[in-house]
Each structure stands twice: as structure tokens, then as C-alpha cells.
C-alpha positions in Angstrom: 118.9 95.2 40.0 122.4 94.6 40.9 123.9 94.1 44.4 125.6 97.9 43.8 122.3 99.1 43.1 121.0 97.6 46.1 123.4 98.7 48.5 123.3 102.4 46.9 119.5 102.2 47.8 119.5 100.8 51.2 123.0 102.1 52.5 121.1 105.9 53.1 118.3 104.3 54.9 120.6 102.4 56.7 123.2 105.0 57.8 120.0 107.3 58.6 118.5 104.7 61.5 121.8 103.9 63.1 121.9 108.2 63.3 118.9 107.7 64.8 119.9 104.5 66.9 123.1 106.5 68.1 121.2 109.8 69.4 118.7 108.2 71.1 121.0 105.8 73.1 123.4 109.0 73.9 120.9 111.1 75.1 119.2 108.1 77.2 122.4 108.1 78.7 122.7 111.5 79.8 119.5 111.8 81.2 119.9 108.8 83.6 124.0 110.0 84.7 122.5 113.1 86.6 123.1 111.7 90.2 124.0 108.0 91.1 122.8 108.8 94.8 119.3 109.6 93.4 118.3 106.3 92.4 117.0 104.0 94.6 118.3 99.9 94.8 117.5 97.3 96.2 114.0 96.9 97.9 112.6 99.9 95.9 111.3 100.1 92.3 113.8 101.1 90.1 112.1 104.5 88.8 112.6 107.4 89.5 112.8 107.5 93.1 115.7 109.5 95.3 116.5 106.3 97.2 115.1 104.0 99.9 115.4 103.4 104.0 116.2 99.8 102.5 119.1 100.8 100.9 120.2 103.3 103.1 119.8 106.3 100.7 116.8 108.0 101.9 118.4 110.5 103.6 118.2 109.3 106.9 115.1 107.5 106.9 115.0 104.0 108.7 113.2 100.8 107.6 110.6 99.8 111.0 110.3 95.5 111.5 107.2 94.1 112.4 106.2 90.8 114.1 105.2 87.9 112.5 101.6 88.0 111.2 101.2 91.6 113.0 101.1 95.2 112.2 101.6 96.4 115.5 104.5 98.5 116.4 107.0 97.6 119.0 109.2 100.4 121.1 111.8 99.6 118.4 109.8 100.6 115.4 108.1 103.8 117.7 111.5 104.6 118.0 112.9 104.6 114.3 109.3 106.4 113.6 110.0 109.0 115.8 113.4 109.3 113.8 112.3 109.6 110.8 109.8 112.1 111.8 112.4 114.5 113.1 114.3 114.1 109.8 111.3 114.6 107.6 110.9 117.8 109.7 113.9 119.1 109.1 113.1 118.8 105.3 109.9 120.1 104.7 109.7 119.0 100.8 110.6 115.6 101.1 107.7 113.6 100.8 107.9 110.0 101.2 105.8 106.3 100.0 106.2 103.8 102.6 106.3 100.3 101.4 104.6 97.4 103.3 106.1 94.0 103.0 105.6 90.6 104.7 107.9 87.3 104.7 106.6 85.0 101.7 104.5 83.0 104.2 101.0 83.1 103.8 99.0 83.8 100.4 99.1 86.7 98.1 95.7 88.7 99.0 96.5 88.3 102.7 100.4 89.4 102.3 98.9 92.4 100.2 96.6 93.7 102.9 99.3 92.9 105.9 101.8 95.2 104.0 99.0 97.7 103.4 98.1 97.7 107.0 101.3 98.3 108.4 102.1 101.0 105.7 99.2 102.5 107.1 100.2 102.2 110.9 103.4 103.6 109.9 101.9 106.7 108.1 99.1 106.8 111.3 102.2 107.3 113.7 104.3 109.4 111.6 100.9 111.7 111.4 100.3 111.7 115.1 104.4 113.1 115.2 103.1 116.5 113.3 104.2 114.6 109.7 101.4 116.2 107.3 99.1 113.6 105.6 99.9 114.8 102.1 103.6 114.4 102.4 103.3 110.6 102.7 101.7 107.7 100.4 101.5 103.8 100.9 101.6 101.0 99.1 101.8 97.2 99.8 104.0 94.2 98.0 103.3 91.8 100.2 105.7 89.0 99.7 106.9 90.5 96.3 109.9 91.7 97.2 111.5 89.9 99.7 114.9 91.3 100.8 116.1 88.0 102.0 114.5 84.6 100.1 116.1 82.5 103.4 113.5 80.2 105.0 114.8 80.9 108.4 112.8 82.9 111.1 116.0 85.8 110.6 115.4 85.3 106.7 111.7 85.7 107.5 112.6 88.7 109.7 113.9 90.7 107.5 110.8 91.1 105.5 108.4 92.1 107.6 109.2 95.7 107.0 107.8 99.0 106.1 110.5 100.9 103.8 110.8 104.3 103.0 111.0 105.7 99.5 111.9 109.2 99.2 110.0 110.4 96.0 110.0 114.3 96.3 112.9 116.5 97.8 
């Protein structure tokens, strides 16, 4: 067979999956350039969430601080709750995840249940403000995603947070 013949054969095939190729890419493109506002950045996954108290995108909603080794909250963090509450209120749809995180002291199975307990404080308080149970998820990362990887006690600080995610409007 000669190189003509070859290229006569495969050039179809060829022109046929870079069609393909093109279309795909194009319409991957148009389905992710709805709204940059809507995706979330640093500290949240990068799905399909409408943006993150970490960020500042969650339409309003404040990241809460903990103490080290604690999942208690402080007047500062009863306050931001309380904030976020009233926000939530005023938008009845929005339903939120709240991430718990720790500094990257400490192992992995303890970081994990640290973040899950002060997700879970979080969601208690915001419950106990009239926020309804089925508006708001958890999950904990533990040390996985650190905001700051500093090994300073303000470095350290900056982790032991609960974020909110807005996933629903």
C-alpha cells in the first residue's frame, strides 16, 4: 500500500476525531463560563459549589476560628454564627456544608474527628438560631487543606476553622 493510500484511509478517521476532539472541548467550555462568582476557590473543593466563607464568596457567610486542640466556641465565633444565621434567614434556599479543619498538628484520624466535631458545633449553634437541620451538612479535612502551611502559632491559627460552602441557592 502506498503512503497516498494510507493517508486516503486514515486522513477521514483522523479529521472525524479531532471533530470530535473540537466539540467536546467547546462545549466543556461553555458549560463552565456560566458565572465566575459561582465557583468557589481557595479552601473549598473545586466542584460545583457557589463559593466559600474562605474565599469570601459565600454570600456573606463568615469562616468561625477555633482554639488550639478545641471545638469550643468563643464570643467571637458566637458572634460570626449569629451572622451567618441572619444571612441564611434572609435566604431561605441557600443551604450550606460547613467544613471542619485543624492546623497540621496532630495525626490524621484525630485532625478528622476535631474538624468533624467543630463542624458539628457549628451546625448545633446555627440550629439553636432557628437555621433548619436540612439546610446544612458537615464534613471534616482535618489538616488537608491547610489555608496557611506556616509553622507559626498565626500560620497554625488560620486553620482551625469551620468554612462555609454555599452548595444550594
Amino acid at each position: 500500500m502506498t503512503s497516498k493510500k494510507i493517508i486516503q484511509q486514515i486522513f477521514p478517521v483522523l479529521a472525524a476525531s479531532l471533530l470530535v476532539f473540537a466539540i467536546g472541548c467547546s462545549s466543556a467550555k461553555k458549560a463552565g463560563d456560566t458565572d465566575s462568582t459561582l465557583t468557589a476557590s481557595s479552601g473549598a473543593d473545586d466542584n460545583s459549589t457557589l463559593g466559600d466563607s474562605d474565599s469570601g464568596r459565600a454570600q456573606g457567610l463568615q469562616t468561625i476560628h477555633f482554639p488550639y486542640d478545641a471545638y469550643t466556641l468563643n464570643d467571637a465565633a458566637k458572634l460570626a454564627l449569629k451572622a451567618n444565621a441572619d444571612t441564611l434567614k434572609t435566604q431561605p434556599n441557600v443551604k450550606v456544608q460547613i467544613e471542619g479543619h485543624c492546623d497540621q498538628r496532630g495525626g490524621i484520624q484525630y485532625n478528622i474527628a476535631l474538624g468533624e466535631k467543630r463542624a458539628n458545633i457549628a451546625k448545633k449553634y446555627l440550629k439553636e438560631l432557628g437555621i433548619p437541620e436540612a439546610r446544612i451538612t458537615v464534613i471534616s479535612f482535618g489538616k488537608e487543606k491547610l489555608i496557611d502551611t506556616g509553622t507559626t502559632e498565626e500560620a497554625y491559627a488560620k486553620n482551625r476553622r469551620d468554612n462555609f460552602v454555599v452548595t444550594t441557592r
